[in-house]
N, C-alpha and C positions, 0 to 999 in steps of 0.2 A: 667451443672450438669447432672449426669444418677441419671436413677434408681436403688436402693439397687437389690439386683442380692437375689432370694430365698435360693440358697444354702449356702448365705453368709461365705463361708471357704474359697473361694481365693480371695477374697476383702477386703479391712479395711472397720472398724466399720461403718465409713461415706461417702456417694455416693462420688465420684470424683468432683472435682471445681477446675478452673483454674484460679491462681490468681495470676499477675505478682509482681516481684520479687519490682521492684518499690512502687507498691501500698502496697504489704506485710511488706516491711521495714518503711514505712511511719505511718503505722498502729501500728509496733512495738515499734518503738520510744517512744513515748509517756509511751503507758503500763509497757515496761522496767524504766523509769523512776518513774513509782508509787509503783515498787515494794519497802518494805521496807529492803530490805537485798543486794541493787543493787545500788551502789555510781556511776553515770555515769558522765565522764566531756568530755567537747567538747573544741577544740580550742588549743588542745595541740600536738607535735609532737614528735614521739619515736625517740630518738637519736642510745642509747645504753645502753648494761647493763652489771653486770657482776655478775657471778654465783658463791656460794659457796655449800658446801657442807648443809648446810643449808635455805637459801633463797635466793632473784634475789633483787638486782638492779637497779633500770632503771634509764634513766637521760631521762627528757622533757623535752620541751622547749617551750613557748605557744608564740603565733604572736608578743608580743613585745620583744622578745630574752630572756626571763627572764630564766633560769633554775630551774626545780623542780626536786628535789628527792624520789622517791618513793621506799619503801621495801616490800618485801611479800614472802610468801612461794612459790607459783609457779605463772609464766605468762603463759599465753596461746596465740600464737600470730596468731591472726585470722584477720591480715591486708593485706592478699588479695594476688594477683597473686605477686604484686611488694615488695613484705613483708622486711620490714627491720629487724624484728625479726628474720626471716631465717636466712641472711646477716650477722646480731652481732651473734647468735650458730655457723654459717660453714657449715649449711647444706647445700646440693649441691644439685640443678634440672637434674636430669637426663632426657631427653629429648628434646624437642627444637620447634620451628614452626615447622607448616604444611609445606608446597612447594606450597604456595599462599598467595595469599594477600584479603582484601577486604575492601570496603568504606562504610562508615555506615552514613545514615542520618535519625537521629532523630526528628522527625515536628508532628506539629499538623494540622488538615484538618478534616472541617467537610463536606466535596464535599463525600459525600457517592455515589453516581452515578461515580466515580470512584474509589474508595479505596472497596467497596463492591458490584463488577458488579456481583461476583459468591455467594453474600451472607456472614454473617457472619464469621468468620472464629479466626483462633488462630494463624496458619502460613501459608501461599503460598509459596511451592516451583516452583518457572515457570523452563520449560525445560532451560528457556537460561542461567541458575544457579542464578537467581536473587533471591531473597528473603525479601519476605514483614511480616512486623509480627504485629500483633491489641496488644496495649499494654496494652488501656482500654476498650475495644470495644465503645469507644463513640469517640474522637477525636485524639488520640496521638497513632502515629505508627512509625515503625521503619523498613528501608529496607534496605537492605545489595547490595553490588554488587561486582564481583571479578575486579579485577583492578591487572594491572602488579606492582611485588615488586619494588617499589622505588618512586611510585606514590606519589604525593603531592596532599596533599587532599587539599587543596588551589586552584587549579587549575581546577577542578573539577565544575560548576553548579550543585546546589545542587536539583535547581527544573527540569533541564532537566534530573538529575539522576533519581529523582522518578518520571516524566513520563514515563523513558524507562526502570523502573522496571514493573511500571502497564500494561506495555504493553506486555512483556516477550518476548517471540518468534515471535510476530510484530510490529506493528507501538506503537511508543509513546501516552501512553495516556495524553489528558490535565487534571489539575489537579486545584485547586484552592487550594492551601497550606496560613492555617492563620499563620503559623511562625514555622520558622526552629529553630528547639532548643540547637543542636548540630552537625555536623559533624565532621569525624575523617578516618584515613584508620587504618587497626588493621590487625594481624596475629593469629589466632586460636594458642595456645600453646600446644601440648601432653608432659606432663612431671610431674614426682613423687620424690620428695625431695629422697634421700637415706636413713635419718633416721628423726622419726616423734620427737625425741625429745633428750635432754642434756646426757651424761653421768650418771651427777648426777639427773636424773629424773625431775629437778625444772622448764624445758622451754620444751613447749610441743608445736606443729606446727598445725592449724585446718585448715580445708576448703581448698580455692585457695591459701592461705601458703604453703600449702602439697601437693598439685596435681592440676593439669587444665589439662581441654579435651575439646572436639571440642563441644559445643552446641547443637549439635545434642542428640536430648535424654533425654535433661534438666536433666543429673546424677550431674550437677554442685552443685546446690543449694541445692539438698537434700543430696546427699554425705558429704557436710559442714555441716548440720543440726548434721546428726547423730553424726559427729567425736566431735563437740565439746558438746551431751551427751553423749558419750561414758567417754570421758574423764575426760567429768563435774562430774558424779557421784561416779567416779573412787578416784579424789580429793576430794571429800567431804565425804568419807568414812573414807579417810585417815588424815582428819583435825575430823573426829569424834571419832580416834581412834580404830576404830573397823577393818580398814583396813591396809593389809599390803602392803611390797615394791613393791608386782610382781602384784598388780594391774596397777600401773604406768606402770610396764616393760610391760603390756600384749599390751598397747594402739597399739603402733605400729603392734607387731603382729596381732593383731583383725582388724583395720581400714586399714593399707598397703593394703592389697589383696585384699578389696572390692574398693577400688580407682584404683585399677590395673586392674578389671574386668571392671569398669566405663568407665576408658579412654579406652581398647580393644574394647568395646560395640560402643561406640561413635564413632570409626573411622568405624564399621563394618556401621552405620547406614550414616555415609558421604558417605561410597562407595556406597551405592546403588544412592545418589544422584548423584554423580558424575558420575556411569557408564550414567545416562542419559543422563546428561551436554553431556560427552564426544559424545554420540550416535549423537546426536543432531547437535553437532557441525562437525561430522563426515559423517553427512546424503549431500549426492548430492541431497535431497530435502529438500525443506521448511518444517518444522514439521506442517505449518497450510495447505499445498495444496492437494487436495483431492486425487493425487497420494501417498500421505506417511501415510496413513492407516497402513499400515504393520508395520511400526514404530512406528505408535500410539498405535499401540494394543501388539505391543513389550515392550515398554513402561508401559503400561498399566499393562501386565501379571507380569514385574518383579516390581513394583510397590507394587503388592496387596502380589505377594510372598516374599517379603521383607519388613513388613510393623513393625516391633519389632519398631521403634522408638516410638512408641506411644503405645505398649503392650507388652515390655518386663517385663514382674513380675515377672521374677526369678529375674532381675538384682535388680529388688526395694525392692523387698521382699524375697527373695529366699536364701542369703547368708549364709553361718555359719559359723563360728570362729572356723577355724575344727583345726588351730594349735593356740588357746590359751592355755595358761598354766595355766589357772585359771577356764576350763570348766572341769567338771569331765565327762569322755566320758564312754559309756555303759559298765557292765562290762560284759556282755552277750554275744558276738557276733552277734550282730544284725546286720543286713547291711544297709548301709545310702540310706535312697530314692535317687532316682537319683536328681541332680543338671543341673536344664533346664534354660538357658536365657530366653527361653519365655514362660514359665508357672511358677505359682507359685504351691507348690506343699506342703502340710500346713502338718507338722510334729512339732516335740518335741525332733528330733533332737540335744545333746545338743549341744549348741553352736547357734543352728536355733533359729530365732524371734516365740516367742510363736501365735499359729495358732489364728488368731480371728476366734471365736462361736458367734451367736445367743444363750443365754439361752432357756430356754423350754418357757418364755412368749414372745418370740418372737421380744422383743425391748433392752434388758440386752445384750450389748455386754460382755464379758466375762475379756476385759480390764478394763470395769468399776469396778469392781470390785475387779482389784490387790491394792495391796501397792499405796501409794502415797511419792514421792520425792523419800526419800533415801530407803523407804521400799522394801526386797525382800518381795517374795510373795509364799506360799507356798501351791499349789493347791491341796487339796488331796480329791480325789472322793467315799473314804472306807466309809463305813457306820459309822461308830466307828470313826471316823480322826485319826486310828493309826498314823498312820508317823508325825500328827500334834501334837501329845501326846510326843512325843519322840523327835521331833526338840525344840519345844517352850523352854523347859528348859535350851538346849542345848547353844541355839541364845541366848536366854536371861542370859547366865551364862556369854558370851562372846561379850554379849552388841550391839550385830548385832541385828538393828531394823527389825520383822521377821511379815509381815501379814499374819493369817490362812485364807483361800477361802474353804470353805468346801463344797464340791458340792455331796452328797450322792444320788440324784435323778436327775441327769443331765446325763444321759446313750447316747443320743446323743452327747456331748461334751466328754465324758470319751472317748466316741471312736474314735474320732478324735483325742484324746489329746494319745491316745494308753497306758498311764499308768494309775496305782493304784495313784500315786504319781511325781509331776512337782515342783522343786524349778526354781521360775523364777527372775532375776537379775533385778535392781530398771529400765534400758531400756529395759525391756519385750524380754531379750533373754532368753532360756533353762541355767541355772546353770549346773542342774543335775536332771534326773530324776530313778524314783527305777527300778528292772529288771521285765522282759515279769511277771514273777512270784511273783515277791513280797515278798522275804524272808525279814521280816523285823531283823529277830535276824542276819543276815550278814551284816548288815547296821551299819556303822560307823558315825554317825552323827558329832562329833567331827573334824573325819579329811575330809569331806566333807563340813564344813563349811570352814574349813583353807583355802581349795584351793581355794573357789568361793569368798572370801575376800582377797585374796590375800598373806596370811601366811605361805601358802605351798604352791608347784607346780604341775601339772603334769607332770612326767618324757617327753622328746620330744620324745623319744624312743616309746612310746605308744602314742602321737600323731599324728594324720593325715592330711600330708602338704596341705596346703589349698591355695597352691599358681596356678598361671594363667600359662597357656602354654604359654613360652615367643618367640615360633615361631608366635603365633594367635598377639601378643603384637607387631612385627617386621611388620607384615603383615597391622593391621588394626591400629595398635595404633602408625604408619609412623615411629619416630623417637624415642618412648618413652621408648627404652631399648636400645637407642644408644648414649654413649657421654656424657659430662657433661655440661650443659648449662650455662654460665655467660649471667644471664639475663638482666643485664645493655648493654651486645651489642648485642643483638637483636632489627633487624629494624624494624622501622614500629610498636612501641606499643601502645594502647589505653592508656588513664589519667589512669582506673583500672589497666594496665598490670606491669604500673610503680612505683617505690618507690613515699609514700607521703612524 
């Protein structure tokens, strides 16, 4: 955990924690099942469905063969790299493995005089491309190592594996391992479905359903999170009535291109590792003997200038939905702050994630304060809440659940935020905000709700493509705008990589 940072505009609300994916889902389980709006079953397996213009589908089938029927208005299929939900739509992985392979052994060890000789940590990259990772920082890790494609992890000692991880670029360390929990050999995949969901809107693809990138950069887990709020609220606008069809149609447009910038990012932060590997493996010295200094500190320098895997915040925070058709974009000519991988850079951009503020008492983040669930949220800074005078009737005529945030004396916050006036969307991105000036009698509030519900569009003509340089995609992202992937023959996949 850090420390909150004083300027708090390019940070979220709460200091950084690192919490693996394992422990997080364990913890969710449960909660998800207390909620009362949330049916969860276990023990069942997606067959197939089929779509109408109306609702989905499915056939399951639970451990004693039995078949169930299930109907609904939309699925969302958020089962994972090996996704059968892809499979029954047709959508296609464009992309494919890296051009490597690696053996992963999962154990537990509490011999801390070897798993933390350099101290605490979260990942060990060793030059000789081995990788070790603390998954609770008390007993359970997990270390990767590259092995040629076609390896059998069978074959393999699992405990001489993780001494000659601990050891990196020399001898094996010994290790006192209390039990090995899993091994397996796996390929890294770079690849993005072609489309995120049905024709008729009703099947819609999240997470590692939709895209996988190389681990590096941890864009996996949080990329998942966002797409299926994005979507989540999307659907529930439109079972509330208040929403229209091109909320559906936006998902893809919105969530594609920042899954595109992920897996680009991801392969850029392998290559720095790899240039080492390679260095390393290419050195006529040992990297530990006191003649290969010059490597070490070669090493060293492109290291520190290469360091975005752990501080990229434009990629986590920095995106905008610059070609949705449901953002109303300036009508001023304003020009968009520049778009950095490695800074975040806190606008009101529409289509940008709304900037978190500190209020004037210094503990009020300014998220606390928007809508809750389905509610937008409509920030207006005027002394008077003109623009909240004039929306309220409007939302409420058209049954869009609408929060006023009226911040009249938050002069630090108005100027970050740059307008008089911010409608922001139930996932805290920019709707729409008013111009530098603020004419309120040229405000059409009516057809500025349509588009940000979905009931109108904005023309693509007057939208600005928000897509990735697909030379940078060719270059870092290996394979991931090459070919169409049949993921059932790719060798070498993990239990996740696979159909359940």
């Amino acid at each position: 955990m850090s420390e909150r940072q004083d300027h708090g505009i390019d940070i979220p609300p709460k200091p950084w924690q690192r919490c693996s994916q394992a422990i997080f889902e364990a913890w969710l389980k449960p909660y998800i099942q207390e909620q009362p709006l949330i049916k969860s079953i276990f023990g069942l397996k997606f067959v197939g469905l089929t779509e109408t213009e109306s609702e989905v589908t499915c056939e399951l089938v639970d451990k004693a063969g039995e078949k169930h029927i299930v109907t609904s208005k939309y699925v969302i299929g958020c089962d994972g790299a090996g996704s059968s939900v892809r499979r029954a739509i047709g959508s296609k992985l464009i992309g494919g493995p890296v051009p490597g392979a690696q053996y992963l052994c999962h154990f537990k060890s509490r011999d801390f005089s070897a798993v933390q000789r350099q101290g605490q940590f979260c990942h060990i990259f060793f030059t000789s491309g081995h990788v070790l990772l603390s998954i609770d920082e008390k007993e359970t890790w997990t270390c990767h190592t590259p092995v040629p494609i076609g390896t059998d992890a069978s074959t393999i000692d699992p405990y001489e594996a993780v001494s000659k991880v601990l050891g990196g670029s020399g001898s094996p360390v010994p290790i006192k391992i209390d039990e090995i929990i899993v091994t397996s050999t796996w390929r890294p995949n770079i690849c993005i479905v072609d489309e995120y969901t049905t024709p008729n809107r009703r099947v819609f693809l999240s997470g590692d359903a939709a895209h996988q990138n190389i681990p590096t950069g941890g864009y996996g887990m949080n990329t998942a999170v966002v797409d299926s709020f994005d979507i989540g609220w999307k659907i529930a606008a439109v079972l509330g009535g208040y929403g229209g069809p091109a909320l559906l149609e936006a998902y893809q447009a919105e969530r594609r291109p920042v899954a595109q910038r992920a897996i680009e990012r991801s392969g850029v932060h392998w290559s720095v590792h790899a240039d080492i590997w390679g260095w390393v493996q290419e050195s006529e010295k040992s990297i530990l003997s006191e003649d290969a200094e010059d490597l070490r500190e070669k090493i060293r320098q492109h290291a520190t200038a290469h360091d975005g895997e752990n501080r990229d915040r434009g990629i986590e925070f920095g995106y905008r939905y610059n070609d949705s058709p449901i953002i109303c974009p300036d009508e001023d000519g304003t020009e968009q702050p520049p778009y950095l991988e490695r800074s975040y850079v806190p606008s009101t951009w529409p289509g940008a994630r709304a900037p978190h503020v500190f209020l004037k008492d210094g503990e009020t983040s300014i998220f606390d304060i928007f809508g809750q669930g389905r509610e937008f949220s409509l920030v207006d800074f005027t002394a008077d809440a003109r623009y909240a005078s004039v929306f309220v009737p409007v939302a409420k005529k058209m049954s869009i659940p609408l929060k006023v945030v009226h911040l009249p004396d938050e002069e630090h916050v108005r100027k970050i935020w740059e307008r008089d006036a911010v409608l922001i969307r139930p996932d805290d991105h920019v709707a729409w905000r008013t111009t530098v000036e603020g004419n309120l009698k040229k405000i059409d509030v009516e057809s500025i709700l349509n588009v940000v519900v979905g009931k109108a569009t904005v023309s693509a003509a007057i939208r600005e493509k928000g897509r990735v340089d697909a030379e940078k995609l060719k270059k870092f992202g290996f394979t991931s705008t090459v070919g169409v992937v049949d993921q059932d023959k790719v060798e070498m996949k993990a239990a996740f990589q696979s159909a359940a």
